[in-house]
Every structure is written in C-alpha cells, then in structure tokens.
C-alpha positions in Angstrom: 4.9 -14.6 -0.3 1.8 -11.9 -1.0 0.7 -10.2 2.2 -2.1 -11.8 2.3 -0.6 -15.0 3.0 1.4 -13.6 5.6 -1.8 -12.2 7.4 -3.3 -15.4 7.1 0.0 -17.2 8.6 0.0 -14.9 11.5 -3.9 -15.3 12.5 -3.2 -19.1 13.1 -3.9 -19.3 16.8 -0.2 -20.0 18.5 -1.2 -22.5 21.0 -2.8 -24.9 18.7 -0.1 -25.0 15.9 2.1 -28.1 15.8 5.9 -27.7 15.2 6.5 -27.0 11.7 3.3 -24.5 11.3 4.9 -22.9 14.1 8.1 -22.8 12.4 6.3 -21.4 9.4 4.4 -18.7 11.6 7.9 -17.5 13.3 10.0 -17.3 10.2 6.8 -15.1 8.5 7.3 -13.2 11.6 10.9 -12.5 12.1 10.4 -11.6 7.9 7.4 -8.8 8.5 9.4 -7.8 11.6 12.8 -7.1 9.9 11.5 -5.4 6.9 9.0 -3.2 8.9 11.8 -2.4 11.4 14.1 -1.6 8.1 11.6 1.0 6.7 10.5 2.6 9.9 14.7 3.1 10.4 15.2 4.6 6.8 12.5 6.5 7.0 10.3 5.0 4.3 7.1 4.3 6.5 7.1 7.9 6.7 7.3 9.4 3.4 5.0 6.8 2.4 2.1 7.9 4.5 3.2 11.9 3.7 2.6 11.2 0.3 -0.4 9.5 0.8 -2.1 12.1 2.6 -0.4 14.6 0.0 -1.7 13.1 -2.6 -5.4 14.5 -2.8 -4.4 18.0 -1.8 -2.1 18.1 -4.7 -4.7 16.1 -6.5 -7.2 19.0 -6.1 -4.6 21.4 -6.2 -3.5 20.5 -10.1 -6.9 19.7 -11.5 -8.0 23.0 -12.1 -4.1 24.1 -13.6 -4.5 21.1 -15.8 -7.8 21.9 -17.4 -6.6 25.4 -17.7 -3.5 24.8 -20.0 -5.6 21.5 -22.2 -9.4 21.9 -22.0 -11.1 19.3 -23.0 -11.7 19.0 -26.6 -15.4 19.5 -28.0 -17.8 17.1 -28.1 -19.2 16.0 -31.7 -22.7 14.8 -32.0 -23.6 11.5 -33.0 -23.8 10.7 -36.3 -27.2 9.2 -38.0 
C-alpha cells in the first residue's frame, strides 16, 4: 500500500465508518504505527532528516570543488 493510500484510509471520518472500513482503517493504523515507532527506535527518523538538512550545505559546499577539478567543456558554435 502507497502512502497515499494510507493517508487517504486514515482521513475517513471514524464515527461514520461501518465495520470492515473500520477494520481496514485500524489495521493501516497499527501498520504506520509499528513501522514509525521501529524507525524512531533505530534511529532512522533521525539520520533521515540530518541528511536531509545536510544535503544542500554539502550541496553548495562540493559545487564549486567539482567545477574546479572538470570544468565544463567549451562550447562549439552552431554549425550553418
């Protein structure tokens, strides 16, 4: 099941939902609970969103050593 889906599942309004909708909307919750509480536990949750905010600092900091050591090759002009 994509994530969307899940959101979707989970924005049903509880009190309205017969029984197996219900069913559906707690077993798609008890799923995004366990593997949420599993990353936040190992520690993934939290190197993910280090490397994401790393990730234009070192974006920035490597562009200009990059064009440095393979500048970009010249430009021919267009042939008539």
């Amino acid at each position: 099941m994509r994530l969307d889906q899940a959101h979707h599942i989970l924005a049903w309004p509880t009190a309205e939902l017969d029984p197996p909708r219900l069913a559906v909307q707690g077993q798609v919750r008890h799923v995004i609970m366990t593997i949420g509480t599993k990353a936040a536990l190992d520690g993934t949750l939290g190197r993910e969103a280090a490397r994401e905010r790393d990730r234009e600092r070192l974006v920035k900091e490597l562009a200009p050593r990059f064009s440095e050591l393979w500048p970009a090759p010249p430009t021919r002009p267009p042939s008539t």
